[in-house]
N, C-alpha and C positions, 0 to 999 in steps of 0.2 A: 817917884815910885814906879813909875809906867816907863820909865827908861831902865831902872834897875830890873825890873822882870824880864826886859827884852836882852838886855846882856846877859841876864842868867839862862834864857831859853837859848840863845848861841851857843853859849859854852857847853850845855848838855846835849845840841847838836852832833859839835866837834867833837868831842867823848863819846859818842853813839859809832861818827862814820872812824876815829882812831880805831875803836876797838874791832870794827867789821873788819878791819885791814890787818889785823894781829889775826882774829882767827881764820879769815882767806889762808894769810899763808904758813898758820898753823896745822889746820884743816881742808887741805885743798879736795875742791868737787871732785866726786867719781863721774869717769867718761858716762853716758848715757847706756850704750855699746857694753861697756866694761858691767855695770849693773844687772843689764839682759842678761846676758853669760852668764853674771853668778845665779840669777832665778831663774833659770833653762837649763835644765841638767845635758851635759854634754854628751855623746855619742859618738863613736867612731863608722866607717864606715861598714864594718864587721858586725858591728851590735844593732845598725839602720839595715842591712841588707833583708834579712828575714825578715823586716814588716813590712818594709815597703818595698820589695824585689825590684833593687836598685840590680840595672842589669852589670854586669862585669866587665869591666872596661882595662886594657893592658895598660892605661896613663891613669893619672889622677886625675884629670880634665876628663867633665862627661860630655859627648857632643847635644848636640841640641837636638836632636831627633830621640838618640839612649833619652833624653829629657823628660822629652813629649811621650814615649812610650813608658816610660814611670809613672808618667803623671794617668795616661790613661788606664793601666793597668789600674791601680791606684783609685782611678772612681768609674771605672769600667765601660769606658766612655770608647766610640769608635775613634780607631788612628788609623790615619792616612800619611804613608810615607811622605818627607818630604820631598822625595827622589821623584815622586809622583808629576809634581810641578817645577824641574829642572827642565830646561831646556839640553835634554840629554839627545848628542847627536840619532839620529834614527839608525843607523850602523850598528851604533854601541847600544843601543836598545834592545834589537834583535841578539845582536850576541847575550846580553845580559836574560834575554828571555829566553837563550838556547833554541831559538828560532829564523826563521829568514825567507827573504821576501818570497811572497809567491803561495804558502801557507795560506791555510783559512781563516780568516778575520771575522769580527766581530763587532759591532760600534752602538756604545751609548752615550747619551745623552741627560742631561741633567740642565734645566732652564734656571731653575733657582741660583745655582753656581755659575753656570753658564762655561760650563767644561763638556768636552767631547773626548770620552776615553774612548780609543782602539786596543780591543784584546786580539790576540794573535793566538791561533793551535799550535801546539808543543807538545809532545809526548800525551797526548790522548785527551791533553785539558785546554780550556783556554786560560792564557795569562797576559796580565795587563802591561800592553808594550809603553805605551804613552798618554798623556791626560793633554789636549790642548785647548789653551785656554778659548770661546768663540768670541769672536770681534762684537758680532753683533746681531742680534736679534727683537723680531719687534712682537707685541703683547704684553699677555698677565699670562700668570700660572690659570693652567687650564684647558682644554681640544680650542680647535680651530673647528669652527660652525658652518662658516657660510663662506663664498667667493666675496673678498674685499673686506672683510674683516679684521685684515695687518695681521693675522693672530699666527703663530708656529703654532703647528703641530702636537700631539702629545701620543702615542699610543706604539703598538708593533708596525713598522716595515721592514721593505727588502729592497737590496737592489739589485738587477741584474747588469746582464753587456748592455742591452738597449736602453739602459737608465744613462751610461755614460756619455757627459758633453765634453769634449776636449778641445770644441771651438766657442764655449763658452763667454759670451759678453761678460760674462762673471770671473774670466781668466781661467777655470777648470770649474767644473760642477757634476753631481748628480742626483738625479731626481729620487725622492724618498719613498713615492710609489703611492702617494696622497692622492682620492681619499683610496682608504679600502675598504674592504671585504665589511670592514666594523664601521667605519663611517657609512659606507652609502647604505648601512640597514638605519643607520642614523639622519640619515636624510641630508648629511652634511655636504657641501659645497666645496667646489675649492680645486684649483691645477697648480703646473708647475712650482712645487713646495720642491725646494732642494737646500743641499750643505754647497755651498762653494767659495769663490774666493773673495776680494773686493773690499769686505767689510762693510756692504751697504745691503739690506734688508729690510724685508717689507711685506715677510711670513714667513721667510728663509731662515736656516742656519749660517751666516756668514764668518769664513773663516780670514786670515790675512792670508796673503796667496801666496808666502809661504808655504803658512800652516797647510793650505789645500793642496799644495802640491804632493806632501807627505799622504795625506791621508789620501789622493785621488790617486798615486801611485801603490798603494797596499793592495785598493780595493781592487783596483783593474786588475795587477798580477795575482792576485788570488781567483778574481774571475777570468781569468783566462789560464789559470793553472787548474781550473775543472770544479771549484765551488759555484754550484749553483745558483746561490743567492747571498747576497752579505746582506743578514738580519741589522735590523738598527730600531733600537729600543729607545723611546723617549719618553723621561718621566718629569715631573713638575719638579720632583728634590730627589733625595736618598728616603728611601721607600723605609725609615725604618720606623717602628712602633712610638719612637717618640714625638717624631716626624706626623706622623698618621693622627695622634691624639690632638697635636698642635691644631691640624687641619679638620678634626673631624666635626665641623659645624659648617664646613665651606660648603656651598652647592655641587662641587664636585668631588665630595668626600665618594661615594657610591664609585664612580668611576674610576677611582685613583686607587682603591682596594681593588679593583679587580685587575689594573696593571702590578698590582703589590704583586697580584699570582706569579706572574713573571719573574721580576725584579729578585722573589724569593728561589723562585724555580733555580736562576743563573746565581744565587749567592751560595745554594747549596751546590749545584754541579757543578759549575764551572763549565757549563754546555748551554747555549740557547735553546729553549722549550723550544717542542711545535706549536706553534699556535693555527687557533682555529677561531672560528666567529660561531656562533650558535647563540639564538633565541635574542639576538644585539649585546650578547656579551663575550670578550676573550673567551676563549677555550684554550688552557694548559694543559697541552699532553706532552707524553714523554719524548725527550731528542731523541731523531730519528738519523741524529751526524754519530 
């Protein structure tokens, strides 16, 4: 009896996987892919443009920047060209900025990214020639305190002629004019704070000596084509409100809002503030270039 139920349960096996093989290829599966499409209403690129200001492109192929600038737009998020971080010769920079060497410059700084933009003067504004990236630098987000505390910098300097080293152990350098005016009401410490070249750091900005060649030739010919001082701005990130919220329990939140003043000063002109020190705080006044 116990052998007849085991032949009967085979056969109704076989009958089970026969039939699954009739309706396979009766019924064959829909693609995955194919299913989506039918529950996603389609759209052309006509009917997409006005909501999501897809920008207009002469191919069908969107590049990857038209991308990013969709996407920013889109959730209103800042964009930074990718053009920003090309190593785009310095020639064709200047031409592309409608500027050239000898002009008045401008240099910030950002430790969090660990990029060093140069803005160059063009028809009455500053415009952003080049972003390089820095080799290397040593600390936290945050000022430089005391003599031997490893720590960069964070705040307004300048440099002038007499900041420039061209016999530099460091390959080219110059000095960021540390401490100042806001430091020493601060009590802080601290010499020879400079950008140059090498890649080795130890409170510096270190660039590849390269990179420092570019940036220590801008600065001189613009110092010596008659700018006074090349300003040079260093903040912990990109100064902006969402940035400030992220930070705002750090112990140097206080501090970092009153370089905001700045940071904001130059996102609206396009001119470096004057700065001033009063009471051991920045003083934003109006550009006097």
């Amino acid at each position: 009896m116990t052998r007849a139920w085991l032949i009967l349960g085979d056969i109704l096996v076989t009958l089970l996987l026969l039939i699954s093989f009739i309706l396979f290829y009766l019924y064959p599966p829909v693609p995955a892919v194919k299913q989506v499409q039918k529950a996603v209403p389609q759209y052309n690129r006509t009917q997409l443009s006005p909501l999501l200001k897809i920008p207009e492109l002469n191919t069908t192929t969107m590049t990857v920047e038209a991308f990013l600038r969709m996407a920013q737009e889109t959730n209103n998020a800042e964009f930074i060209p990718i053009e920003t971080y090309k190593n785009v010769p310095l020639e064709e920079a200047l031409s592309l900025a409608h500027a050239k060497m000898g002009n008045p410059v401008f240099i910030r700084i950002f430790k969090q990214e660990a990029v060093l933009e140069m803005w160059i003067k063009a028809k009455g504004e500053y415009r952003l020639l080049k972003t390089y990236k820095i080799c290397a630098y040593s600390g936290t987000l945050g000022p430089k305190r005391k003599e031997g505390d490893r720590q960069a910098p964070e705040g307004f300097y300048s440099v002038s002629r007499s900041s420039l080293n061209p016999h530099s152990k460091f390959h080219l350098s110059f000095n960021l004019g540390y401490p100042n005016a806001y430091d020493r009401a601060h009590k802080r410490t601290g010499s020879y704070l400079m950008v140059h070249g090498n890649c080795v750091s130890v409170g510096c900005y270190a660039m590849t000596d390269e990179k420092i060649e570019e940036i220590y030739k801008l600065v001189e010919k613009a110092l010596k084509q008659g700018q006074k001082k090349v300003q040079v701005h260093i903040y912990p990130f990109r100064m902006t409100q969402e940035n400030m919220a992220a930070y705002s329990h750090n112990r140097w939140y206080d501090f970092w809002a009153n370089l905001k003043e700045g940071y904001d000063y130059f996102e609206a002109e396009h001119l470096p503030p004057h700065i001033g020190v009063k009471k051991k705080r920045y003083v934003i006044q109006e550009t006097d270039e």
